[in-house]
C-alpha positions as CSV (number, residue, x, y, z in Angstrom):
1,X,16.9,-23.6,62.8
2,X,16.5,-20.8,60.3
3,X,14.8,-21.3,57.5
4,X,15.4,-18.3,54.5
5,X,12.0,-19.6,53.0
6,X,9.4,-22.0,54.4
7,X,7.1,-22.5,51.7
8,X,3.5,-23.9,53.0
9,X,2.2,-26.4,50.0
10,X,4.0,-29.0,48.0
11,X,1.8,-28.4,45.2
12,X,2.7,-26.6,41.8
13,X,2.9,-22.9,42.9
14,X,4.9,-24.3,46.1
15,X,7.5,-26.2,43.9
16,X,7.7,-23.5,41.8
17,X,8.1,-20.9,43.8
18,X,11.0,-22.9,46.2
19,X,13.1,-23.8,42.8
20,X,13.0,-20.2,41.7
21,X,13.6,-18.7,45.1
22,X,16.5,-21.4,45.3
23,X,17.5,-20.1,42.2
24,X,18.1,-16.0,43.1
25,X,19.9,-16.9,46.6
26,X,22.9,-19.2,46.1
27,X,23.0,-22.0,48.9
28,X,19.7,-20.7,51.0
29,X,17.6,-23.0,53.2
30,X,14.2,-23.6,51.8
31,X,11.7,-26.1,53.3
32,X,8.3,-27.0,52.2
33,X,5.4,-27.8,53.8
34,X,3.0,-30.0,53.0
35,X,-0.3,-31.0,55.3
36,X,-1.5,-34.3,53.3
37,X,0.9,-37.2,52.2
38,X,1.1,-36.3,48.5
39,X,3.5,-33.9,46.8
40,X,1.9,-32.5,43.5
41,X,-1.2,-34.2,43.3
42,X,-3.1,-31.5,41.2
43,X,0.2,-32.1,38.8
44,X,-0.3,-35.4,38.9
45,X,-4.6,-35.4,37.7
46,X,-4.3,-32.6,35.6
47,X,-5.3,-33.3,31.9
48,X,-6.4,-36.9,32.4
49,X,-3.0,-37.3,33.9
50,X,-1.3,-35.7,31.1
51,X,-0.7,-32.9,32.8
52,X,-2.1,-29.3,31.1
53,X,1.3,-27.5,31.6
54,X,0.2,-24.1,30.4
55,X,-1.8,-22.9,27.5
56,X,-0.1,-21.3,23.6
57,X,-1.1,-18.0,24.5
58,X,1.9,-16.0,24.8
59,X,1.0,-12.3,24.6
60,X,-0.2,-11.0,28.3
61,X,-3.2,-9.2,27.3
62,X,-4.9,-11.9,25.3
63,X,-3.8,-14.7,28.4
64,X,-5.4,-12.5,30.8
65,X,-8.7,-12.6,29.6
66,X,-9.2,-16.5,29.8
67,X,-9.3,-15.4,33.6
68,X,-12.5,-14.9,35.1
69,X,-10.8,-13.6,38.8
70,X,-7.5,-12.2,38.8
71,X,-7.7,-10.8,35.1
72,X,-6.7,-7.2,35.6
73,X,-3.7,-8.3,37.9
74,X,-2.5,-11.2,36.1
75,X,-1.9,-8.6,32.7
76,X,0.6,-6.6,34.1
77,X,2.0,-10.0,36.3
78,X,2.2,-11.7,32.5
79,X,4.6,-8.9,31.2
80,X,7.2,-10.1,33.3
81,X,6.5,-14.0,33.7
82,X,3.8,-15.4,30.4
83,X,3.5,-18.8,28.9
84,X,6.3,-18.2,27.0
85,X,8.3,-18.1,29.6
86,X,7.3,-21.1,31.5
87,X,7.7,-23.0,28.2
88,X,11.4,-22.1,28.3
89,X,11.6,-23.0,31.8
90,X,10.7,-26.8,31.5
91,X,12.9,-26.8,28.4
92,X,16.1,-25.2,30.0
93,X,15.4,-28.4,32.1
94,X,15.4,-31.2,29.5
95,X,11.1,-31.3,29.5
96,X,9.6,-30.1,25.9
97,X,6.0,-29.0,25.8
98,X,3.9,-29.6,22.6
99,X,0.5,-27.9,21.6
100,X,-2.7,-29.6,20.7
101,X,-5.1,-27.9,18.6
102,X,-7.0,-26.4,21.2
103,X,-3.9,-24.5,22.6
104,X,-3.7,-26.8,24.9
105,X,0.0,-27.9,26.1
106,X,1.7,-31.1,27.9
107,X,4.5,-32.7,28.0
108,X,5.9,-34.5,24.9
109,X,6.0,-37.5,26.9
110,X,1.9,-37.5,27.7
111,X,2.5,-38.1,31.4
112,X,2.1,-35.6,34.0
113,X,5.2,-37.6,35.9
114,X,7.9,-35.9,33.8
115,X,6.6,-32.4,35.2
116,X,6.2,-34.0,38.7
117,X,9.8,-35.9,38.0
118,X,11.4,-32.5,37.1
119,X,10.5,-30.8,39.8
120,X,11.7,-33.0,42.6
121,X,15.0,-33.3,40.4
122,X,15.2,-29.5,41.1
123,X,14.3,-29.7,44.5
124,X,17.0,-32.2,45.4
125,X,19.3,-30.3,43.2
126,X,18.9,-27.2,45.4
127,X,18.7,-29.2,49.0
128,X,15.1,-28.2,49.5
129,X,13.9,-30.0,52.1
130,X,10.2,-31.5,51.9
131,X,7.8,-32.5,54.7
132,X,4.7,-34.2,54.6
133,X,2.2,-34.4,57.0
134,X,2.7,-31.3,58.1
135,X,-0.4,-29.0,58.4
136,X,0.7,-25.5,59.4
137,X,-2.1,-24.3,62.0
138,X,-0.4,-20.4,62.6
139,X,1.9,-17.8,61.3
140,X,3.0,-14.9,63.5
141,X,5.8,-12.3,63.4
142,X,8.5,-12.2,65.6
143,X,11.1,-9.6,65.5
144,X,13.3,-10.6,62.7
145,X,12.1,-13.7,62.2
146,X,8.6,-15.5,61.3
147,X,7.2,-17.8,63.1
148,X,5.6,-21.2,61.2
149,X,3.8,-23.8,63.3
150,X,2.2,-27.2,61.9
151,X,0.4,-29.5,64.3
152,X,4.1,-30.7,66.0
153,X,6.9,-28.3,64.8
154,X,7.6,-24.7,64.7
155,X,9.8,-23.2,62.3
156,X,11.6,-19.9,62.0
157,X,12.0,-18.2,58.5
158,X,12.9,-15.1,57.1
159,X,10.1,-15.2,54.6
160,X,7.6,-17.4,54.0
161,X,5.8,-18.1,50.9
162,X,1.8,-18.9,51.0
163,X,0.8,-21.4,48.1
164,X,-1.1,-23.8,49.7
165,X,-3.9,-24.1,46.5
166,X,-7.4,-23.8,46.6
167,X,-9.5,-26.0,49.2
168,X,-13.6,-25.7,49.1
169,X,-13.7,-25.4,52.8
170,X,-13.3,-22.2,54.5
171,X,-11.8,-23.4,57.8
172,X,-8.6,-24.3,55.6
173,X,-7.9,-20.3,55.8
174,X,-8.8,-19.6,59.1
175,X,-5.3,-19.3,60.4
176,X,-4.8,-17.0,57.7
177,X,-7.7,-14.6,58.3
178,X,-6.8,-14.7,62.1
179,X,-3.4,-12.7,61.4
180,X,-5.9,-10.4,59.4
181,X,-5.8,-11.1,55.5
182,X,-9.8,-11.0,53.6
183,X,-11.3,-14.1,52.1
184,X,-13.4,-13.5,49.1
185,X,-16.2,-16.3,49.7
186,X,-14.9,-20.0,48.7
187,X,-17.1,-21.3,45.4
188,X,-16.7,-24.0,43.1
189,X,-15.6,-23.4,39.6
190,X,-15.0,-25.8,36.8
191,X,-18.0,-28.0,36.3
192,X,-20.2,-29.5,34.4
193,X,-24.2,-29.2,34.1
194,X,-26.7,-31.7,35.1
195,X,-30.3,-31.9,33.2
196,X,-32.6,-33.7,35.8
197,X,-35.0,-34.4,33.0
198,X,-32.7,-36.7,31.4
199,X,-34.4,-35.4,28.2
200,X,-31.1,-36.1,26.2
201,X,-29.8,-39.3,27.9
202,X,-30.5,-41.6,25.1
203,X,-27.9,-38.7,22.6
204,X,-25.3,-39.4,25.7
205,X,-21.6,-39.2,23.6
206,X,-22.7,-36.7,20.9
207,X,-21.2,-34.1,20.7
208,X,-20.0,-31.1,18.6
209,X,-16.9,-29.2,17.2
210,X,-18.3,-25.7,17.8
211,X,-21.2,-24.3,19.7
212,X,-22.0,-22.0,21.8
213,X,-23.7,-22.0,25.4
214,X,-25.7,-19.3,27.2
215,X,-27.2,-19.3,30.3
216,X,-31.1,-17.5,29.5
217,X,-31.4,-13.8,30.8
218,X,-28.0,-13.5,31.3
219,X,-24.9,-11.9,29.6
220,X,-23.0,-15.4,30.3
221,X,-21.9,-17.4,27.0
222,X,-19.2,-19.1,25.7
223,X,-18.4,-21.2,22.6
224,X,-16.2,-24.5,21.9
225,X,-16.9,-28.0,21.5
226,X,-20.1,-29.1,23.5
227,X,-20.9,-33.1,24.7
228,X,-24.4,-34.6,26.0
229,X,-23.5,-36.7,28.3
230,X,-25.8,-39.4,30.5
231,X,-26.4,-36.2,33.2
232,X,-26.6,-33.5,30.9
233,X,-23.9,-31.0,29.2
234,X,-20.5,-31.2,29.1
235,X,-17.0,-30.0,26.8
236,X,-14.9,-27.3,26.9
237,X,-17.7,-24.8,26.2
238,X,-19.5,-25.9,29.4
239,X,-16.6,-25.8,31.3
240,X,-15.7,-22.3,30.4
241,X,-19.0,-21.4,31.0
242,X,-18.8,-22.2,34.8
243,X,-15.5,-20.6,35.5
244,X,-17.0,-17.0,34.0
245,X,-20.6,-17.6,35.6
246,X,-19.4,-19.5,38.9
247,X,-20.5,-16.6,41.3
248,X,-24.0,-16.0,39.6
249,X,-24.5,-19.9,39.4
250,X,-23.6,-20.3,42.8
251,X,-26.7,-17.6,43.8
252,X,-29.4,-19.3,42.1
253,X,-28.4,-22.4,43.5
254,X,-27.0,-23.5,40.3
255,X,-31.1,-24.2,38.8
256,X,-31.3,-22.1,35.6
257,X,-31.6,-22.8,32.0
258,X,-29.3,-22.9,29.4
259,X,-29.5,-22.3,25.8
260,X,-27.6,-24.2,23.0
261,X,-27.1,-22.9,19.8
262,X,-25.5,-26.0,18.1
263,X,-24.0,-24.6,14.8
264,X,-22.7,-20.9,16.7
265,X,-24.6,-19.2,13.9
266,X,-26.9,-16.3,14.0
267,X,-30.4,-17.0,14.0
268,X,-30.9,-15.1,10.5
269,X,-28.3,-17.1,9.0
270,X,-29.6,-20.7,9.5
271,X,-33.0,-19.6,8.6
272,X,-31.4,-18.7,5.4
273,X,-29.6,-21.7,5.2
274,X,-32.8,-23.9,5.6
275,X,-34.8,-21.7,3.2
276,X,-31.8,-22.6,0.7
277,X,-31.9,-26.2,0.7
278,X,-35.8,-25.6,0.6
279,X,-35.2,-23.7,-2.8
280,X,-32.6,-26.1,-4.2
281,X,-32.9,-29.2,-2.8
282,X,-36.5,-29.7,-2.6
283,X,-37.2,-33.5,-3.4
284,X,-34.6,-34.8,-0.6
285,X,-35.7,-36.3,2.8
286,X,-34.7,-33.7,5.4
287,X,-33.4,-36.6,7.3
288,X,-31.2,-38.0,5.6
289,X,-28.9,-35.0,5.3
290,X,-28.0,-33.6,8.2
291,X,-27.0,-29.8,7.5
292,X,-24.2,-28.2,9.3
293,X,-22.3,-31.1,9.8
294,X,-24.3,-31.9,13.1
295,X,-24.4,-35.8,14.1
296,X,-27.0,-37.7,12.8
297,X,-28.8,-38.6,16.1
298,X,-28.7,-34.9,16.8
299,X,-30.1,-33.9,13.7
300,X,-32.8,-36.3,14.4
301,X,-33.7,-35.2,17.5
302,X,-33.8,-31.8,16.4
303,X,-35.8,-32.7,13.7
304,X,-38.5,-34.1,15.9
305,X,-38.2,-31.0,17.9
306,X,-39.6,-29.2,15.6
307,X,-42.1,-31.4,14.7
308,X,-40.6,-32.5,11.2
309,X,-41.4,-35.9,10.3
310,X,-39.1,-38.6,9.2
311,X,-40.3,-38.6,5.3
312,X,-40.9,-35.2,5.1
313,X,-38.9,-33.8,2.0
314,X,-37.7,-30.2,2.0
315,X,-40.0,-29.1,-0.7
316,X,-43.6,-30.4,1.7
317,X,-42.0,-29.1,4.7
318,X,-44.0,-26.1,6.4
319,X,-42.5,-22.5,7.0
320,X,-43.6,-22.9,10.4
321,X,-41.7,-26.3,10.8
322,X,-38.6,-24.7,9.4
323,X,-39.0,-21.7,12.2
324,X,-39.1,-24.1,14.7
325,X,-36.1,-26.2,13.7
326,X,-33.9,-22.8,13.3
327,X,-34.9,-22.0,16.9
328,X,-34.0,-25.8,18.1
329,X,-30.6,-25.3,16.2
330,X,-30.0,-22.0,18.1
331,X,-31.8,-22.4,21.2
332,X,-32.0,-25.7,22.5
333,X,-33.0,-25.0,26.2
334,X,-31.7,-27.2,29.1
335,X,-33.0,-27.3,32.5
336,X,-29.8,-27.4,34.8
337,X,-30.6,-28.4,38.1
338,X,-27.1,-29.1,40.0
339,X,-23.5,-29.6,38.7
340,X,-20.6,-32.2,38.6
341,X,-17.2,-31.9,39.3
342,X,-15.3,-31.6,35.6
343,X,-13.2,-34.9,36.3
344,X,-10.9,-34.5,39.1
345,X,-10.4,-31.1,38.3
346,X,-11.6,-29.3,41.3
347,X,-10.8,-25.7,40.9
348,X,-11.9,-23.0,43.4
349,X,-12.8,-19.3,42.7
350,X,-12.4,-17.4,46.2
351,X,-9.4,-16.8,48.2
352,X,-7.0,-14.3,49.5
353,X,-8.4,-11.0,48.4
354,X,-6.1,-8.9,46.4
355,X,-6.6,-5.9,48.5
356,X,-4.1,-7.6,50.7
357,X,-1.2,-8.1,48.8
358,X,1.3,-6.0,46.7
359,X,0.9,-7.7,42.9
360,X,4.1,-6.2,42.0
361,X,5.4,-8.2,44.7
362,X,3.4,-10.9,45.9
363,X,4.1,-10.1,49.3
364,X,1.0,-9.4,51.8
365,X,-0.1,-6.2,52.9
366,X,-0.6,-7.4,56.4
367,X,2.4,-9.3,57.2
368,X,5.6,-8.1,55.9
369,X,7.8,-11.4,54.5
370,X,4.8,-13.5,53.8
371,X,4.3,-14.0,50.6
372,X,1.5,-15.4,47.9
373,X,0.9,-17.1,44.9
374,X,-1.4,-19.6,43.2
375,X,-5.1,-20.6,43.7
376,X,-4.8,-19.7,47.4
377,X,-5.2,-16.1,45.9
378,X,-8.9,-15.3,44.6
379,X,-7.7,-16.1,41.2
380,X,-8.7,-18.7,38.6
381,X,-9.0,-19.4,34.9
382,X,-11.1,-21.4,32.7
383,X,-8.8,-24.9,32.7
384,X,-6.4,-26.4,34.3
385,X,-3.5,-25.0,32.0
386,X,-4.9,-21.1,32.9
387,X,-4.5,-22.3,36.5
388,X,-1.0,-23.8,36.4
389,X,0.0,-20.6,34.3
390,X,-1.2,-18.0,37.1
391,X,0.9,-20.5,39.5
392,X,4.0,-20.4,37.8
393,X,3.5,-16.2,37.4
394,X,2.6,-15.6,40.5
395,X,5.2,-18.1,42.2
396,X,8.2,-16.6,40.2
397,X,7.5,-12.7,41.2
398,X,6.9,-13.9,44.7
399,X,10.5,-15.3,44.7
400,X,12.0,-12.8,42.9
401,X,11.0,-10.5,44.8
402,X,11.8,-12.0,48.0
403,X,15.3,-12.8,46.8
404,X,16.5,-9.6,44.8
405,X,19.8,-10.0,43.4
C-alpha cells in the first residue's frame, strides 16, 4: 500500500503536521506512526494538564527570542506560521484559547483533552489512519517511493514526515544518523535547581513576583517569579534559566552557584532605598516591615543574613549591617548541586542539526521527501507553550511544502 505521507510520531508536531498535510491534498492517504501506546501524551501533561497551547506573542521577531536553539531559524519560520496563527487555527475548529497574565495560553475549557479531542476529531475527519505500537527501526529510499519499517511492517510513502519529539537517549536517533543526518548532542533542558545544603528548606513555598536569577561568573540570567522549594529553587525564572544555560550547566556537571537578587533592582538603588527608611523612618523595628513587598519569612531570613537583629530599629542599625542586607537582597548565593525535572515537562535541547535540512522547507538535506518538524530538530524554548509553538510552525511548512497547491 502507498502511503502519500507516513508521519513517524503521534505526538503534537505529528498530528499537526498529518491534519495540515490532509488539508493541501484533497483525499490523500496519511498514516501515523507511533512506537508507545499513547497518542499525545506531551498534550496531555502539558501545563499541569491544562495544556500551554502557545504563548501571546504574536510578532516573529519578539517570539524568536524566547528560544534558546532554533532562534535564528524559527524568525523567518514565524513570518509565515506565528502564534497568531495557531490561535486561529484551534478557533476555526470550535477550541478558544485564553491568556493568563504571564502570556501564557490554554484552552478556555482548562483541560488539555479539548486540544487532544480536536485533533483526533480532525484526524478521523480526514481518514488518517493511526498505529500504535509501532516503533519505526529504518527509513531508506527506494526509487519513487520511501521505504518505512517499524519492528513488523514496512510501509511505502511518497513523503514521510519526521516528528517523533525529543527523547533523552541517543539510541532513539540512531536509525536516523545511519541514513546520514547530524545529531547535536542530546541534553536536558527545563529544570529546576537543587541546593544540597538545604539552607532554605524551612522558607520551602515562598516565593516572589519578580526576581532575577544568575548563575556567578557567567553572562546567564533571567528574571520572573522565583519559588524556594524543599530542594532548592524553583518558578518561571529558574526554569528559563535552564533552557538558556542548559549546554554550559550540563559541562560543569550542573554544580555552580547561583545568585538571587530578590527585588530585580540595582544594587545602588536598594542601598538607597534602605538609607531612606533609615532617614525617615528611624524609630521602627526593621522587622516588622518588610520593604519591597518581600514575604515576611524572607525578609526575616534576610535580615539575619545580614546580621540584623530582631529589635534592631532603623535608626541603631549599622552602615555595615545595611551593606550586608543590600547584598543579601541582590545576591543571595545558592550552591546548586544537581537538578529536577520541572514537573513532567521533560524537554530536550539536541537533535537533528539544522545543517541538514532546508528551513524554508522542512525537508532534509540528505534524504529527498523526508521531512522534519518539532523537538526532534535541535530546537527548543523556555516552556512548554514555546515548544508546542515551534511544533505547530515547523509542522505546517513541512506540510505545505510537501503538498503545494
Amino acid at each position: 500500500m502507498m502511503y502519500d505521507l507516513v508521519v513517524i510520531g503521534g505526538g503534537a508536531a505529528g498530528f499537526f503536521g498529518a491534519i495540515q498535510a490532509a488539508e493541501q491534498k484533497k483525499n490523500a492517504r496519511i498514516l501515523i506512526l507511533e512506537k508507545t501506546t499513547k497518542l499525545l501524551s506531551k498534550v496531555k501533561i502539558s501545563g499541569g494538564g491544562r495544556c500551554n497551547v502557545t504563548h501571546h506573542c504574536l510578532q516573529p521577531a519578539p517570539l524568536s527570542k524566547h528560544y534558546p536553539r532554533g532562534q535564528k531559524v524559527l524568525k523567518q519560520l514565524f513570518q509565515q506560521f506565528h502564534a497568531g496563527h495557531t490561535i486561529q487555527w484551534f478557533a476555526d475548529r470550535g477550541v478558544l484559547l485564553k491568556v493568563e497574565e504571564d502570556g501564557r495560553m490554554f484552552p478556555q475549557s482548562d483541560d488539555s483533552q479539548t486540544i487532544i479531542d480536536c485533533f483526533l476529531s480532525e484526524a478521523r475527519k480526514f481518514k488518517i489512519e493511526v498505529r500504535t505500537s509501532s516503533e519505526v527501526i529504518s527509513i531508506d529510499r527506494k526509487d519513487k517511493s520511501i521505504e518505512v519499517v517499524t519492528g513488523n511492517e514496512s510501509f511505502s510513502a511518497e513523503r514521510v514526515l519526521v516528528a517523533m519529539g525529543g527523547h533523552p537517549q541517543t539510541h532513539a536517533y540512531e536509525w536516523l544518523q545511519k541514513r546520514g543526518h547530524s545529531l547535536v548532542p542530546l541534553l536536558p533542558s527545563l529544570f529546576t535547581f537543587n541546593d544540597p545544603s538545604r539552607q532554605y528548606t524551612d522558607l520551602m513555598g515562598v516565593s516572589v513576583p519578580n526576581g532575577k536569577v544568575k548563575i556567578a561568573s557567567t553572562d546567564f540570567e533571567q528574571e520572573g517569579p522565583i519559588l524556594i522549594t524543599h530542594w532548592g529553587l524553583s518558578g518561571p525564572a529558574v526554569i528559563k534559566l535552564s533552557a538558556w544555560a542548559a549546554v554550559y550547566l550540563h559541562a560543569c556537571k550542573y554544580t555552580c552557584t547561583v545568585l538571587v537578587n530578590w527585588v530585580n533592582e540595582k544594587e545602588d538603588i536598594v542601598r538607597q532605598r534602605l538609607l531612606q527608611e533609615k532617614l525617615t523612618h528611624g524609630k521602627r523595628v526593621i522587622l516588622n516591615y518588610p520593604l519591597f513587598q518581600l514575604p515576611s519569612r524572607l525578609w526575616e531570613r534576610l535580615l539575619h543574613q545580614a546580621e540584623i537583629a530582631p529589635t534592631l530599629t532603623w535608626l541603631d542599625c549599622p552602615h555595615k549591617n545595611i551593606n550586608r542586607l543590600t547584598e543579601f537582597l541582590v545576591r543571595t548565593p545558592f550552591s546548586v548541586k544537581g537538578k529536577t525535572t520541572y514537573k513532567e515537562e521533560f524537554v530536550t535541547c539536541g537533535g537533528i542539526d539544522w545543517q541538514d535540512i532546508n528551513p524554508a522547507t522542512m525537508e532534509s538535506k540528505i534524504l529527498p521527501g523526508v521531512y522534519f518538524a518539532g523537538e526532534v530538530i535541535n530546537i527548543d524554548g523556555e516552556t512548554g507553550g514555546f515548544n508546542f509553538q515551534a511544533a505547530w510552525t515547523t509542522a505546517t511548512i513541512a506540510a505545505h511544502s510537501m503538498f503545494k497547491p
